[in-house]
N, C-alpha and C positions, 0 to 999 in steps of 0.2 A: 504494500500500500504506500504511495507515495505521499510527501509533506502535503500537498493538494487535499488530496481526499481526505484524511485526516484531519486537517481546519473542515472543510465542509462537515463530515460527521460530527465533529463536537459540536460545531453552533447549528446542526440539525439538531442533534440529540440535548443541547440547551434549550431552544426552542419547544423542541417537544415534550420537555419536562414541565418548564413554563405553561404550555398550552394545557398540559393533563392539568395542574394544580389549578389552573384560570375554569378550566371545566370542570371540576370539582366543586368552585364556589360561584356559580352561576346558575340561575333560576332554567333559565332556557340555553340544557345541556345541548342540542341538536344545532340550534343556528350558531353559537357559539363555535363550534366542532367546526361545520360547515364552511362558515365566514371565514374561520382561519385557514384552512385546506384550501378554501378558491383562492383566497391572497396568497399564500406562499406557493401556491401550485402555480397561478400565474408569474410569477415573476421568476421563479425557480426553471420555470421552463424556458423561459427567452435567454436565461442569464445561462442556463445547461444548456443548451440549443448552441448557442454563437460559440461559448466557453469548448464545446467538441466539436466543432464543423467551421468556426469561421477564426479559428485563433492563427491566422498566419502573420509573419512577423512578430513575433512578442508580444502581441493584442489578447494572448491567451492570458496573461496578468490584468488585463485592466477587465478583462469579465470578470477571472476571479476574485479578483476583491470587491466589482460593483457587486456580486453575490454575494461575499459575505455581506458587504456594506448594507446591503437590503434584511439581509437575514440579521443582521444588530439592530436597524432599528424597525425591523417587525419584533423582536425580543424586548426593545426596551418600551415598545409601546404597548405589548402585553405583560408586563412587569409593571408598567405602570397602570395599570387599568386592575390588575391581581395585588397591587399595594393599596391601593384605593378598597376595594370590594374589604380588604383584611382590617384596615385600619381606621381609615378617615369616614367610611360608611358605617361601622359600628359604633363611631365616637356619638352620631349626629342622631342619634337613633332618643 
């Protein structure tokens, strides 16, 4: 397994952790699931698509990171929605 794939897997398997615990504390488990799979699905696949088919010249690095870069902040915008639901929603209650 190359350094590549290895970043991709952890901030998949970050994400996906993220996403179980977010679906966990959320009233409507189904659209939650959903809306995250079409997001990351969408853009995971343009960013895998160019990233294995169109990387000539060196351009296989600026996929790879605009992927990560996307999969960080789908992570920190479901980290913040999962800090909210845990902390700030319970306070106001």
């Amino acid at each position: 397994m190359s350094e590549d794939q290895l970043f991709l897997l952890v901030a998949y398997l970050f994400l996906g952790l993220s996403l179980f615990f977010l679906t966990l504390r959320s009233e409507n488990k189904t659209k939650v699931v959903l809306m995250n799979l079409l997001i990351a699905g969408s853009y995971s696949s343009v960013f895998l698509y160019n990233l294995s088919f169109n990387s000539d010249g060196g351009s296989g690095l600026l996929w790879l990171v605009a992927l990560l870069l996307s999969i960080g902040v789908h992570w920190l915008v479901v980290m913040g929605i999962l800090l909210w639901k845990l902390f700030l929603r319970s306070s106001w209650k």
